[in-house]
N, CA and C atoms of all chains as a GROMACS GRO file, in nm:
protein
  567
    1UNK      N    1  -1.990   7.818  -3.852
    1UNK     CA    2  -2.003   7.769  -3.990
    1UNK      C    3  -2.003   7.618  -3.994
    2UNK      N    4  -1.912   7.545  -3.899
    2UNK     CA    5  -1.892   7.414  -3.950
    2UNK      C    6  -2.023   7.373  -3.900
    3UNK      N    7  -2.107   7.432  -3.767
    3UNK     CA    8  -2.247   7.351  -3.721
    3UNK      C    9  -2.322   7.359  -3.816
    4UNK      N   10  -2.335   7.519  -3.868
    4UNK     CA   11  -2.458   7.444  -3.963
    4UNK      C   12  -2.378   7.413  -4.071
    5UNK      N   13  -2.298   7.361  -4.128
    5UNK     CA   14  -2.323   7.246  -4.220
    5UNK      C   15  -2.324   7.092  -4.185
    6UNK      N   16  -2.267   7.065  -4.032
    6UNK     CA   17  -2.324   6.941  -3.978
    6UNK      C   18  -2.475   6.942  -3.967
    7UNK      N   19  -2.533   7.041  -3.965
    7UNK     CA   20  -2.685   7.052  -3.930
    7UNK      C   21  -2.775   7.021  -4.041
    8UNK      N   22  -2.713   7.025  -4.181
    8UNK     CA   23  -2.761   6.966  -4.311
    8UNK      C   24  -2.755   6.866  -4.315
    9UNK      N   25  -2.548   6.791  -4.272
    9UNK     CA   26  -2.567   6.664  -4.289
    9UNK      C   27  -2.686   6.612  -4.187
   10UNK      N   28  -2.724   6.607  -4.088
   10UNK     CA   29  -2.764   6.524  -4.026
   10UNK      C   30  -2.951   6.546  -4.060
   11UNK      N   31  -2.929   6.654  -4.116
   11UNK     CA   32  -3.087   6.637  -4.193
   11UNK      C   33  -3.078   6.551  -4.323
   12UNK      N   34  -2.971   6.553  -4.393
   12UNK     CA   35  -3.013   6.468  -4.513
   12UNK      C   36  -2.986   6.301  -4.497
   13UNK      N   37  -2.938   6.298  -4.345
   13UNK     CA   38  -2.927   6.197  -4.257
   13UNK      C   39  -3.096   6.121  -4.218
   14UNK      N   40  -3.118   6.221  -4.168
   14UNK     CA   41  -3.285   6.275  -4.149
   14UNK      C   42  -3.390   6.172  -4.251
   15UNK      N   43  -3.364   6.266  -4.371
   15UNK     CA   44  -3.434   6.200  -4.538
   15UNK      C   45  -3.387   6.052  -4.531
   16UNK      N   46  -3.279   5.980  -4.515
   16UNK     CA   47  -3.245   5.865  -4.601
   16UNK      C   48  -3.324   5.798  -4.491
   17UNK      N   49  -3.341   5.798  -4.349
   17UNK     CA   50  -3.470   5.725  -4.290
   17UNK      C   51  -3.597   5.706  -4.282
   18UNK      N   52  -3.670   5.819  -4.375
   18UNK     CA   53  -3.720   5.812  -4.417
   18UNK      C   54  -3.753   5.703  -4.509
   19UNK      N   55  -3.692   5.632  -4.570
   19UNK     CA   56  -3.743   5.537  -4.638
   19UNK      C   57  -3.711   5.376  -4.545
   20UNK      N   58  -3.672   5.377  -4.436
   20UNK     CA   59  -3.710   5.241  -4.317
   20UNK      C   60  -3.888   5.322  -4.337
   21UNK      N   61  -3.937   5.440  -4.270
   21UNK     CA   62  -4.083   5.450  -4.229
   21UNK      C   63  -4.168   5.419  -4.420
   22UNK      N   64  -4.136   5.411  -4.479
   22UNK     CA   65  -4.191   5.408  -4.643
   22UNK      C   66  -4.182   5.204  -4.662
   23UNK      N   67  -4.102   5.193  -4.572
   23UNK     CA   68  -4.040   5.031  -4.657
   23UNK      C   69  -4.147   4.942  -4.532
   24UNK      N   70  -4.097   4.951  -4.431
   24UNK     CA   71  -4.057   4.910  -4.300
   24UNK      C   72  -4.152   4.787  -4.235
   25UNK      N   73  -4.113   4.664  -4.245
   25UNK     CA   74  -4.282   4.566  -4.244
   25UNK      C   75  -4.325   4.566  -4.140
   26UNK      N   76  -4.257   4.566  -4.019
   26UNK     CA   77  -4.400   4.609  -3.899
   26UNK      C   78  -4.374   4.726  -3.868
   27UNK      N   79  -4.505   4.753  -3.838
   27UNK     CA   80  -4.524   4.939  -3.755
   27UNK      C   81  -4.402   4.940  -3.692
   28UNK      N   82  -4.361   4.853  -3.622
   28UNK     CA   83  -4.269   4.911  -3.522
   28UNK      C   84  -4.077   4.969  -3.595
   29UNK      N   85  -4.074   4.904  -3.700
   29UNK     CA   86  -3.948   4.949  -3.816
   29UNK      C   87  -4.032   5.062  -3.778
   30UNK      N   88  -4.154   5.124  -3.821
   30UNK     CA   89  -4.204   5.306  -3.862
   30UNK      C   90  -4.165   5.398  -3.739
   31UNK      N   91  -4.161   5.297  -3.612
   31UNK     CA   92  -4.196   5.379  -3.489
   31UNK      C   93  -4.033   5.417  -3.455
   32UNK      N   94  -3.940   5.277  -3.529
   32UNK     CA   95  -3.831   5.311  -3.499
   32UNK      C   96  -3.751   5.440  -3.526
   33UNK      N   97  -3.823   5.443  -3.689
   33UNK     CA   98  -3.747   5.603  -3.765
   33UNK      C   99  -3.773   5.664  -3.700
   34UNK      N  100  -3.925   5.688  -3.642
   34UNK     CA  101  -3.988   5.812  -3.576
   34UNK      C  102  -3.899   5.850  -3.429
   35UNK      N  103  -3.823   5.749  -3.388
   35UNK     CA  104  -3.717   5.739  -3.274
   35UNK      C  105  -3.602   5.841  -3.289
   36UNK      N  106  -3.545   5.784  -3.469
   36UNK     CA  107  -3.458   5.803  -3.497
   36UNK      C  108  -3.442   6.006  -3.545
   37UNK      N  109  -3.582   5.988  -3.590
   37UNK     CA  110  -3.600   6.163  -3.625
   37UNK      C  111  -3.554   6.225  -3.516
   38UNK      N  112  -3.654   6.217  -3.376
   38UNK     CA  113  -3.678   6.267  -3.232
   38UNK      C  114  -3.487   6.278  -3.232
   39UNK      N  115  -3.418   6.200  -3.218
   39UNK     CA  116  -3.260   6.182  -3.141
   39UNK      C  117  -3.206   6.307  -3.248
   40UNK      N  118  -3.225   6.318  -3.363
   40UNK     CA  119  -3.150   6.371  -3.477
   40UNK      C  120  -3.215   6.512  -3.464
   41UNK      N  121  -3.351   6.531  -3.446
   41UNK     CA  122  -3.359   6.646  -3.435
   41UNK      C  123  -3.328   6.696  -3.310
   42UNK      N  124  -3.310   6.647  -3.227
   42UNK     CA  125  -3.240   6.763  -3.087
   42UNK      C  126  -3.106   6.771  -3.128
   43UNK      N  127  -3.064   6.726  -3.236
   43UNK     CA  128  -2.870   6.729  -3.260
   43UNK      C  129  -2.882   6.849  -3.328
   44UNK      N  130  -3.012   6.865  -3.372
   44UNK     CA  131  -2.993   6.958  -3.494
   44UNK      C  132  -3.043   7.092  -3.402
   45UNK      N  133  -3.130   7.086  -3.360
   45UNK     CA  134  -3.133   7.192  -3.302
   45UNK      C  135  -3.043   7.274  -3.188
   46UNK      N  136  -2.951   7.141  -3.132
   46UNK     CA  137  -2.854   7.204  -3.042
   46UNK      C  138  -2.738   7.275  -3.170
   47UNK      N  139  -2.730   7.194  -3.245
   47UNK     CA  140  -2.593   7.306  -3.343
   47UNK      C  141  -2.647   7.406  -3.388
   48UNK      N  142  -2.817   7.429  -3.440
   48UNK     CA  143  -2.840   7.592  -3.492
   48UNK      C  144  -2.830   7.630  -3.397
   49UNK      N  145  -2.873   7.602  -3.258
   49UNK     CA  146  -2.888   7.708  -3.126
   49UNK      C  147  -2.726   7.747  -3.135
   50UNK      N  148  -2.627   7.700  -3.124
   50UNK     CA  149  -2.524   7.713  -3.152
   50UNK      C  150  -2.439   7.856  -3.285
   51UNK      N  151  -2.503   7.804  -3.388
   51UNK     CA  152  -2.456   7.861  -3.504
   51UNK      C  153  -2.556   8.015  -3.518
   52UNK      N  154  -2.660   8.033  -3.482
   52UNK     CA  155  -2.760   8.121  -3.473
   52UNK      C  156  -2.725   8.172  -3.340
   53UNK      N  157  -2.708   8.143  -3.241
   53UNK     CA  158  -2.702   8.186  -3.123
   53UNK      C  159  -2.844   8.193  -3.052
   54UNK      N  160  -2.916   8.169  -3.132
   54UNK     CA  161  -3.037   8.144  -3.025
   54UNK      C  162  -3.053   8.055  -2.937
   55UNK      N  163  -3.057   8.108  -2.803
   55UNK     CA  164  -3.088   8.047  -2.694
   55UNK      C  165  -3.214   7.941  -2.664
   56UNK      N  166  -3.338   8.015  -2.716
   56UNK     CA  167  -3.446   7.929  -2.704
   56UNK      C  168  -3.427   7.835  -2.766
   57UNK      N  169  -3.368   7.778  -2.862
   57UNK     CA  170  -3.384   7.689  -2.928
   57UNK      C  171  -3.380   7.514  -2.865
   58UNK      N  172  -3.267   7.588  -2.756
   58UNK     CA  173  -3.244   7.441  -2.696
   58UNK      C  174  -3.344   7.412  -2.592
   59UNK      N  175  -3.457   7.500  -2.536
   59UNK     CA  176  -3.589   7.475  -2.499
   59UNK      C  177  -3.657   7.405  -2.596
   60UNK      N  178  -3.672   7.438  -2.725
   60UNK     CA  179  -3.711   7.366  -2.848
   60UNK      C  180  -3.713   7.195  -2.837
   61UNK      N  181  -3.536   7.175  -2.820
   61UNK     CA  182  -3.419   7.056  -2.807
   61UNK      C  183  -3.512   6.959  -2.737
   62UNK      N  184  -3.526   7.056  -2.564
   62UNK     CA  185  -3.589   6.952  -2.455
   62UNK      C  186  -3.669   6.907  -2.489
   63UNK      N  187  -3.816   6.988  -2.555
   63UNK     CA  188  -3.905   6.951  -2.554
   63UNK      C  189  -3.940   6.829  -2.688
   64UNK      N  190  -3.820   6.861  -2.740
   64UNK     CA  191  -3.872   6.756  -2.883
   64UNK      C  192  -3.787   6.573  -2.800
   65UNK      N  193  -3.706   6.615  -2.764
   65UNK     CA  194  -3.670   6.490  -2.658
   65UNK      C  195  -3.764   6.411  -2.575
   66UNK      N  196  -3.828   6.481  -2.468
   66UNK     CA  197  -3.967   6.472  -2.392
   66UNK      C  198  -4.069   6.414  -2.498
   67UNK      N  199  -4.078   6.504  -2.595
   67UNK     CA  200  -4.187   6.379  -2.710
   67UNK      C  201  -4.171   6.350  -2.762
   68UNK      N  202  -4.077   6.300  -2.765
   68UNK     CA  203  -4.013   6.154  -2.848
   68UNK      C  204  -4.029   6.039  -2.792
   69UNK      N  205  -4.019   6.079  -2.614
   69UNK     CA  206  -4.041   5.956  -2.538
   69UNK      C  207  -4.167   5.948  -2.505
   70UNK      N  208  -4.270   6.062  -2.485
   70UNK     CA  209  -4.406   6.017  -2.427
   70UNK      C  210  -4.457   5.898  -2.590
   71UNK      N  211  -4.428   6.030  -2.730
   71UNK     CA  212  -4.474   5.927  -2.848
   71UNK      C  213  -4.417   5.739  -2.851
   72UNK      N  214  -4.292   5.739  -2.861
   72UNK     CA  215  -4.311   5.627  -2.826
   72UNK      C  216  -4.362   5.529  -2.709
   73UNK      N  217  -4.410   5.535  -2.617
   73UNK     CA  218  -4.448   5.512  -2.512
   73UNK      C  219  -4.590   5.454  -2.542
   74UNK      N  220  -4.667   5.573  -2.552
   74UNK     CA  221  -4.770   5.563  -2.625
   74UNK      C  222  -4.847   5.506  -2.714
   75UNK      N  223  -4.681   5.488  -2.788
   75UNK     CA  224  -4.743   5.327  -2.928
   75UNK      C  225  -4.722   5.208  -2.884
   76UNK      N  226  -4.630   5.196  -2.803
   76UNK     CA  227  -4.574   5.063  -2.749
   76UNK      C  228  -4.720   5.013  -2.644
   77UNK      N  229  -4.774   5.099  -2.574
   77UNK     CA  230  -4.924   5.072  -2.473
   77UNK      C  231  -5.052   5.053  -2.552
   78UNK      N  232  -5.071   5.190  -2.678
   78UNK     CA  233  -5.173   5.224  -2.678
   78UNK      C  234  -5.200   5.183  -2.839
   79UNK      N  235  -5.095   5.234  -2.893
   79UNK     CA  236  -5.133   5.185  -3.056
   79UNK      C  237  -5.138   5.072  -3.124
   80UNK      N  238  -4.981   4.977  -3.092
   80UNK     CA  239  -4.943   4.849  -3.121
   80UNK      C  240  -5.054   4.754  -3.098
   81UNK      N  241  -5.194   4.760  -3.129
   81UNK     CA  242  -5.262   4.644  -3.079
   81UNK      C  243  -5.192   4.510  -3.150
   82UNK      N  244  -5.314   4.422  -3.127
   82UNK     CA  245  -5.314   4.270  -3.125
   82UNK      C  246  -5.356   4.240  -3.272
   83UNK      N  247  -5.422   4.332  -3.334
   83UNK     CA  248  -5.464   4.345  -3.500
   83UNK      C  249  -5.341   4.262  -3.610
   84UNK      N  250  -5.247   4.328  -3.585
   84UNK     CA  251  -5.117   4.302  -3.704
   84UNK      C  252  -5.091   4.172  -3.638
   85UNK      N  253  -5.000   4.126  -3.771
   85UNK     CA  254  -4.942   3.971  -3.765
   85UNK      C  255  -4.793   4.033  -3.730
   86UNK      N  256  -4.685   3.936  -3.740
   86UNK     CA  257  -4.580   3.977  -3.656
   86UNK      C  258  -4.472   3.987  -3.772
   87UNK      N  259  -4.504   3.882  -3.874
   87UNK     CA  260  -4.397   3.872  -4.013
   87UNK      C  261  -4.446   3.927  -4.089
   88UNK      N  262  -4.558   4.008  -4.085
   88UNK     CA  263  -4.620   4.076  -4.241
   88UNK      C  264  -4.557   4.139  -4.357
   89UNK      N  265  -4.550   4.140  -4.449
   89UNK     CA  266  -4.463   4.183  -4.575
   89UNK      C  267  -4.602   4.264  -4.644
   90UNK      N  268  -4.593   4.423  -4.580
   90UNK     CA  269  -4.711   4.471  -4.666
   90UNK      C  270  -4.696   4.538  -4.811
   91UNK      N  271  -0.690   7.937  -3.420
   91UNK     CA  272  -0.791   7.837  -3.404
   91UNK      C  273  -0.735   7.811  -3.243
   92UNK      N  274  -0.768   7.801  -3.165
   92UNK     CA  275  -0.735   7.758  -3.017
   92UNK      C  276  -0.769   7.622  -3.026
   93UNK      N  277  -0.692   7.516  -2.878
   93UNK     CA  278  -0.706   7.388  -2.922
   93UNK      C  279  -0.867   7.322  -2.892
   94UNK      N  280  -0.935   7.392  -2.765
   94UNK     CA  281  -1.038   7.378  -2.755
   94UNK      C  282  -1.137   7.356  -2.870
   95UNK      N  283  -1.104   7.509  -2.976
   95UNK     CA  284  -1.217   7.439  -3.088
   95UNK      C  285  -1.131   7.353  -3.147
   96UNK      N  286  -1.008   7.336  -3.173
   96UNK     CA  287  -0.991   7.178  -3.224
   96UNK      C  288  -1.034   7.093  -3.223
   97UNK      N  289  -1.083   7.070  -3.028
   97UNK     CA  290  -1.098   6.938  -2.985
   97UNK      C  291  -1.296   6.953  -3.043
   98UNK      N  292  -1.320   7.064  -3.030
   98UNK     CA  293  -1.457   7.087  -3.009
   98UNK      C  294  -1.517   7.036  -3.122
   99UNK      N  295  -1.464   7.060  -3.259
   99UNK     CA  296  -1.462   7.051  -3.374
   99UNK      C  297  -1.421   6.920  -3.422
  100UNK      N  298  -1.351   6.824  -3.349
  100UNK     CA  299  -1.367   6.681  -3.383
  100UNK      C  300  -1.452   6.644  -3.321
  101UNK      N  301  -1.542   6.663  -3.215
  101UNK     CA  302  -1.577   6.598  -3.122
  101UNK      C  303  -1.735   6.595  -3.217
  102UNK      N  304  -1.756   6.723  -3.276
  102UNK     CA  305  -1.895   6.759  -3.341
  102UNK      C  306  -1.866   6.670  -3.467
  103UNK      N  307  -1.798   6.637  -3.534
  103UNK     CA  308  -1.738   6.601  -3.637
  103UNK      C  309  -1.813   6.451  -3.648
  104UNK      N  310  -1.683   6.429  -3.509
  104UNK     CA  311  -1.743   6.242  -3.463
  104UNK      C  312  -1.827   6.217  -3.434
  105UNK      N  313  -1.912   6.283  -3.406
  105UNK     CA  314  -2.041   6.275  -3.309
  105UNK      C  315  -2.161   6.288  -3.456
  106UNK      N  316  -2.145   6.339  -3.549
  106UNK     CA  317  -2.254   6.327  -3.698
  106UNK      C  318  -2.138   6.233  -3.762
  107UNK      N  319  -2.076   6.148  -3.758
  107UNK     CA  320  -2.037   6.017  -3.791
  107UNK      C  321  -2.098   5.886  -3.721
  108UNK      N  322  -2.130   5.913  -3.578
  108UNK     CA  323  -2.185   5.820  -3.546
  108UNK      C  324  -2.361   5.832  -3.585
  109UNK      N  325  -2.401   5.937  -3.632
  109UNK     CA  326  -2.549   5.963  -3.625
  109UNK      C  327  -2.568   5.911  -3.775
  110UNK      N  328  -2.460   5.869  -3.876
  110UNK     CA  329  -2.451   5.854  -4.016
  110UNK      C  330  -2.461   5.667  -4.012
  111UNK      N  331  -2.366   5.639  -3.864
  111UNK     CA  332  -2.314   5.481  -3.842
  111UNK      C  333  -2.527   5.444  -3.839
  112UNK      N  334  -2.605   5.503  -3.720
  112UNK     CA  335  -2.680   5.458  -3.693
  112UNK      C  336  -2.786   5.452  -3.797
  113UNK      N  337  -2.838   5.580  -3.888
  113UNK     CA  338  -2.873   5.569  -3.958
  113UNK      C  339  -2.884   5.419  -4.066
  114UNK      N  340  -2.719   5.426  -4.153
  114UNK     CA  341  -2.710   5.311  -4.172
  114UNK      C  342  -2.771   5.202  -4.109
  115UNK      N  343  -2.724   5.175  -4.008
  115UNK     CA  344  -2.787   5.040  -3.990
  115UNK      C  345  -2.960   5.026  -3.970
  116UNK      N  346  -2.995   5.125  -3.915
  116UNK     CA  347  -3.178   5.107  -3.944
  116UNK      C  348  -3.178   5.083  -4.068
  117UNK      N  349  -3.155   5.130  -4.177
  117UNK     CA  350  -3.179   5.076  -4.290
  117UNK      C  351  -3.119   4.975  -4.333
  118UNK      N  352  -3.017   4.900  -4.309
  118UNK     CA  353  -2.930   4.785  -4.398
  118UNK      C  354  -2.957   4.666  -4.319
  119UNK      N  355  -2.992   4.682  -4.168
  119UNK     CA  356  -3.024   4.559  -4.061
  119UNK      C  357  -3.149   4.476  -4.115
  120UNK      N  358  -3.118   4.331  -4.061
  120UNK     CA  359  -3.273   4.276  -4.162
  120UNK      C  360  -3.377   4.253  -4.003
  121UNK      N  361  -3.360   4.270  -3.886
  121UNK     CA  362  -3.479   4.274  -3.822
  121UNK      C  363  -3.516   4.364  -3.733
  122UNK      N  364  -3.615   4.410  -3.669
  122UNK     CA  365  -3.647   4.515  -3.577
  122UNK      C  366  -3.543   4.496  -3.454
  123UNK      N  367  -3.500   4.399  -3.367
  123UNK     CA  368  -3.435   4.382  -3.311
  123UNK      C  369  -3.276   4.409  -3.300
  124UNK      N  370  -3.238   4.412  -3.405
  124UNK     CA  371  -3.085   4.439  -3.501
  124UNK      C  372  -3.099   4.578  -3.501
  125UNK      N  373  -3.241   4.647  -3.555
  125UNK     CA  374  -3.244   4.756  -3.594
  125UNK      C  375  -3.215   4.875  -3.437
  126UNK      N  376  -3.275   4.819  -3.353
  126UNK     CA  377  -3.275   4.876  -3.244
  126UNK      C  378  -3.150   4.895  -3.149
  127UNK      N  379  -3.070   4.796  -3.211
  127UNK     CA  380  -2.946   4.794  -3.144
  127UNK      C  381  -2.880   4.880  -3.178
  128UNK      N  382  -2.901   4.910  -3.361
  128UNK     CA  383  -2.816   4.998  -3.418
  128UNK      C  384  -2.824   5.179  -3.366
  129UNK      N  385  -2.977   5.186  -3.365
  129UNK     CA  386  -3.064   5.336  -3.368
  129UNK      C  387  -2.990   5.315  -3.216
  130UNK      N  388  -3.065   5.250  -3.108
  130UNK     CA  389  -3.061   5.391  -2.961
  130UNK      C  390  -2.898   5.357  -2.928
  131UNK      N  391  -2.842   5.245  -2.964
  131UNK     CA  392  -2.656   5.280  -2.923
  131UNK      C  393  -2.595   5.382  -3.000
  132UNK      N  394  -2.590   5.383  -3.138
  132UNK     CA  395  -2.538   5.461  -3.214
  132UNK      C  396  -2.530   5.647  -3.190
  133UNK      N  397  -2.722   5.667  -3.192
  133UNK     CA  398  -2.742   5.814  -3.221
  133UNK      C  399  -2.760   5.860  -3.075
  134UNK      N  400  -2.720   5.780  -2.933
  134UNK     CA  401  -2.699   5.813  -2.845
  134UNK      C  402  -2.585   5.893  -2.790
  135UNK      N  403  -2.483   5.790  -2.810
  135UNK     CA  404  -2.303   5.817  -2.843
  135UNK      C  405  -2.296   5.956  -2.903
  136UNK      N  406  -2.366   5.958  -3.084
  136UNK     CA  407  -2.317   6.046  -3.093
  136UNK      C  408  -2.409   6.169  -3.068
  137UNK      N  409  -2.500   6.148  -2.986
  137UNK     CA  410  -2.558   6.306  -2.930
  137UNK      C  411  -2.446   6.381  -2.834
  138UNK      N  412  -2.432   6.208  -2.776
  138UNK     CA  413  -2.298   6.249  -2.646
  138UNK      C  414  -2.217   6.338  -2.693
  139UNK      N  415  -2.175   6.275  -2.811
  139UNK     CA  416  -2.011   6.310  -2.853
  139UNK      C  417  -2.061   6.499  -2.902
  140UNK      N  418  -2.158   6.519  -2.953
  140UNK     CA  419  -2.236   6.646  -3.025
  140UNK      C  420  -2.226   6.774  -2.883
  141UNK      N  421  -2.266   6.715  -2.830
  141UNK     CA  422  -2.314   6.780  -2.682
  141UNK      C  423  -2.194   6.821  -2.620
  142UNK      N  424  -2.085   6.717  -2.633
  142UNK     CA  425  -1.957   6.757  -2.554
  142UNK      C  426  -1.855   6.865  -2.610
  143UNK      N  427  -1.891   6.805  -2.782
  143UNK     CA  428  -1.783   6.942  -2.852
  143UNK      C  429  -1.915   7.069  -2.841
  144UNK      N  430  -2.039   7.067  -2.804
  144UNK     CA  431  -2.089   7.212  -2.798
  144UNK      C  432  -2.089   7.271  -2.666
  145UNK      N  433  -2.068   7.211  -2.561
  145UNK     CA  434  -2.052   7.242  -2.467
  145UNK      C  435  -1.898   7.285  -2.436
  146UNK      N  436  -1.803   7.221  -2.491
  146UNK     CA  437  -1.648   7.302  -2.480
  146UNK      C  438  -1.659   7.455  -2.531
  147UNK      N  439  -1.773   7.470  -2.621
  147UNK     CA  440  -1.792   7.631  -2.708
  147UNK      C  441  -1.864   7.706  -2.624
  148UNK      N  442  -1.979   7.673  -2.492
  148UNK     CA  443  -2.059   7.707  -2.434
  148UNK      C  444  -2.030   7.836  -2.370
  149UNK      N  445  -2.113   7.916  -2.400
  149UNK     CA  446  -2.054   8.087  -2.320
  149UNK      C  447  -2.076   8.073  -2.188
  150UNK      N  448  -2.144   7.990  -2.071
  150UNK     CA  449  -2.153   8.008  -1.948
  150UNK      C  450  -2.190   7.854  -1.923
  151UNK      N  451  -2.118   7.810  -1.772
  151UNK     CA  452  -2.152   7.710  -1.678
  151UNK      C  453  -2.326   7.610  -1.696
  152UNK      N  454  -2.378   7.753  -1.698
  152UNK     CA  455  -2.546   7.742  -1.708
  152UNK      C  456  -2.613   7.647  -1.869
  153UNK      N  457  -2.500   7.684  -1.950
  153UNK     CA  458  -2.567   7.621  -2.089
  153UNK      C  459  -2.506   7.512  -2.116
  154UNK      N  460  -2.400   7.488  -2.092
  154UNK     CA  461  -2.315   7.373  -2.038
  154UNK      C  462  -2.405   7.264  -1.983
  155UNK      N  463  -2.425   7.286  -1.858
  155UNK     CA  464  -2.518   7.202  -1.786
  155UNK      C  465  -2.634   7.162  -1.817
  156UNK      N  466  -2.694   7.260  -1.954
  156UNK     CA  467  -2.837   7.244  -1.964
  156UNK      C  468  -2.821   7.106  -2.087
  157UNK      N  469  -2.660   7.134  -2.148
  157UNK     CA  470  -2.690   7.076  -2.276
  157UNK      C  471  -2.664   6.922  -2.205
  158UNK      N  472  -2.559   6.934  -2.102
  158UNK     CA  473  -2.584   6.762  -2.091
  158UNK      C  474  -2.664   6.711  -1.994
  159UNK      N  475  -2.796   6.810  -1.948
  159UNK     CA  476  -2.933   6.764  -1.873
  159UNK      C  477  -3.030   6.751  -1.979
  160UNK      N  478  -3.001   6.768  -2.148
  160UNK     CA  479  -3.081   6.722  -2.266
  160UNK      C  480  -3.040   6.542  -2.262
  161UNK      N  481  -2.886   6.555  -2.274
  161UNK     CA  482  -2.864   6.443  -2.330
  161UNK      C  483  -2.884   6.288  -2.238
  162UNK      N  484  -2.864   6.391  -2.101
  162UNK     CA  485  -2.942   6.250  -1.990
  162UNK      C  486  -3.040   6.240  -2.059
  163UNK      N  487  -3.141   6.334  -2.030
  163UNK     CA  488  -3.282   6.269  -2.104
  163UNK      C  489  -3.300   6.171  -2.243
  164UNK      N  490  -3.239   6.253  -2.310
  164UNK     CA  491  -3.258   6.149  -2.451
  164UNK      C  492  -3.200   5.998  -2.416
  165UNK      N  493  -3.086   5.966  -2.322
  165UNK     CA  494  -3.029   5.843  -2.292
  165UNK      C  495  -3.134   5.779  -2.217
  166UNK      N  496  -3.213   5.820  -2.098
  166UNK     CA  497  -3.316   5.754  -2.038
  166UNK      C  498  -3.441   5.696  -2.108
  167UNK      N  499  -3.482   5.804  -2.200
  167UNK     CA  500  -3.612   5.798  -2.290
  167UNK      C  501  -3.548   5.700  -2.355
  168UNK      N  502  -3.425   5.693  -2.442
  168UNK     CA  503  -3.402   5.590  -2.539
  168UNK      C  504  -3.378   5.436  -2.476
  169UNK      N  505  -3.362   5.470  -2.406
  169UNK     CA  506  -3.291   5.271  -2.291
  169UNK      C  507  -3.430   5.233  -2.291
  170UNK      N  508  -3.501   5.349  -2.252
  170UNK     CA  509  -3.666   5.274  -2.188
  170UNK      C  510  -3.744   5.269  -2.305
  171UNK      N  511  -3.745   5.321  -2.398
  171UNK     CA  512  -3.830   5.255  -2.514
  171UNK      C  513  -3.742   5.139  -2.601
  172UNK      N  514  -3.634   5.158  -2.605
  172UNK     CA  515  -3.554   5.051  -2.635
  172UNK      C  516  -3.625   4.930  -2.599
  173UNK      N  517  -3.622   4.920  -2.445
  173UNK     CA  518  -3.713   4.803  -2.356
  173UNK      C  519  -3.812   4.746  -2.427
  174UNK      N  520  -3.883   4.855  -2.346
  174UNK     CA  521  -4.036   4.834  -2.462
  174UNK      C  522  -4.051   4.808  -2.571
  175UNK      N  523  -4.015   4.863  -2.652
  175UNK     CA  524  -3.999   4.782  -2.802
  175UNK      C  525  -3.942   4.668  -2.836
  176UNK      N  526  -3.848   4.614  -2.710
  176UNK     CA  527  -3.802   4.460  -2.766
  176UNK      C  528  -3.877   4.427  -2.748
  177UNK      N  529  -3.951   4.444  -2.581
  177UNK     CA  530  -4.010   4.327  -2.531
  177UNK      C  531  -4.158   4.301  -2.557
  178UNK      N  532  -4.183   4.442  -2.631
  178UNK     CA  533  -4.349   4.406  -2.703
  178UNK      C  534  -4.325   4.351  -2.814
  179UNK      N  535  -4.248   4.378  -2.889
  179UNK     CA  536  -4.222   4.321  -3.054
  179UNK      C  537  -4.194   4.146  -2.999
  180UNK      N  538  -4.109   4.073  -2.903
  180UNK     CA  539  -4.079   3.968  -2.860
  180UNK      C  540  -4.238   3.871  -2.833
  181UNK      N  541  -4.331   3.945  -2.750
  181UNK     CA  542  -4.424   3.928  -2.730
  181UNK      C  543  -4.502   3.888  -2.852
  182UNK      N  544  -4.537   3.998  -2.934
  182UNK     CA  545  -4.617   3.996  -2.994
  182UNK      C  546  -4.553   3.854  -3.168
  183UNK      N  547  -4.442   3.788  -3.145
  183UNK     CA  548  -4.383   3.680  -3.197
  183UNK      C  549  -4.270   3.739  -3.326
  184UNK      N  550  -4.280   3.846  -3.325
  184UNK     CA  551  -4.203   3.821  -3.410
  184UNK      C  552  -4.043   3.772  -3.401
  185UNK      N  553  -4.030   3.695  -3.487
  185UNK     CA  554  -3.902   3.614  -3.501
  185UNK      C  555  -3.792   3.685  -3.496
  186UNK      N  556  -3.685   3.634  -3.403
  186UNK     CA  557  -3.535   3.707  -3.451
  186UNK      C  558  -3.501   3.623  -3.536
  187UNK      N  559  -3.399   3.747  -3.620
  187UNK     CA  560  -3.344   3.714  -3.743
  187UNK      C  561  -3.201   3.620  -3.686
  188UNK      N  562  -3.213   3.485  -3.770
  188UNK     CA  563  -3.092   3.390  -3.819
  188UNK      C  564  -3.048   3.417  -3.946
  189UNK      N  565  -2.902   3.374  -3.929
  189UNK     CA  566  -2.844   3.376  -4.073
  189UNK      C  567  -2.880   3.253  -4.156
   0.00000   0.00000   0.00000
């Protein structure tokens, strides 16, 4: 019982970062939330695997970990071009 | 209540306190750099701390081990984009924040 209701808080944890990716003046504030989702959702999925007892879930866990890091990776090489200014206030 | 879930049960407790600390600061920090300090130290800790009270509950050796061969990973992935993101954001000029 107590996981999943940590498993709410840390989703409505979830929502309030949502607004760094809504506000956030360079891409990279956006890429940060998108960091911040990836870490929060393997928390969350290790306490339902927990509270549910489902096992697969924490296969779920790994894999959302694993792309969290190829995604950021990816923006930091491939997306972040040379386009944007560095102080922009959009 | 045995003391195990006691301990297990603060440990999960503390561990979505620190994921609340980091939160906060992505949002209240005024630069990407600040911000980054806050996100991969904070929601690292408390995966740690998450992982350790679910692993005191763990029905076998095997799930135990698996949960803190997640949390290596998330600590490696996070140090190394950590990197990367200073040092491209540094690159690419943007200013650290002065008071």
């Amino acid at each position: 019982m107590l996981s999943l209701g940590l498993a709410v808080f840390l989703l409505l944890n979830l929502g309030a970062g949502m607004w760094r990716v809504l506000r956030g003046p360079t891409s990279a504030d956006r890429m940060l939330a998108a960091q911040l989702f990836g870490t929060t959702a393997v928390a969350i999925l290790l306490l339902l695997a927990e509270a549910s007892g489902g096992a697969a879930l924490r296969d779920v866990a790994l894999v959302f970990a694993l792309l969290a890091a190829v995604t950021a990776v990816a923006f930091v090489r491939c997306a972040w071009t040379d386009g944007e200014e560095g102080n922009d206030t959009e | 209540m045995t003391l195990s879930e006691y301990l297990s049960a603060a440990l999960l407790v503390g561990g979505c306190l620190f994921f609340l600390a980091g939160t906060l600061g992505l949002l209240r920090f005024p630069d990407v750099y600040t911000r980054l300090h806050a996100l991969t130290k904070a929601d690292n800790v408390g995966l740690g701390l998450i992982v350790a009270g679910l692993a005191l509950q763990a029905a076998s050796w095997a799930v135990a081990l698996k949960l803190v061969l997640i949390w290596l990973l998330v600590l490696l992935a996070g140090a190394s984009v950590a990197h990367l993101v200073a040092s491209s954001a540094l690159r690419k000029g943007i200013r650290i924040w002065r008071r």
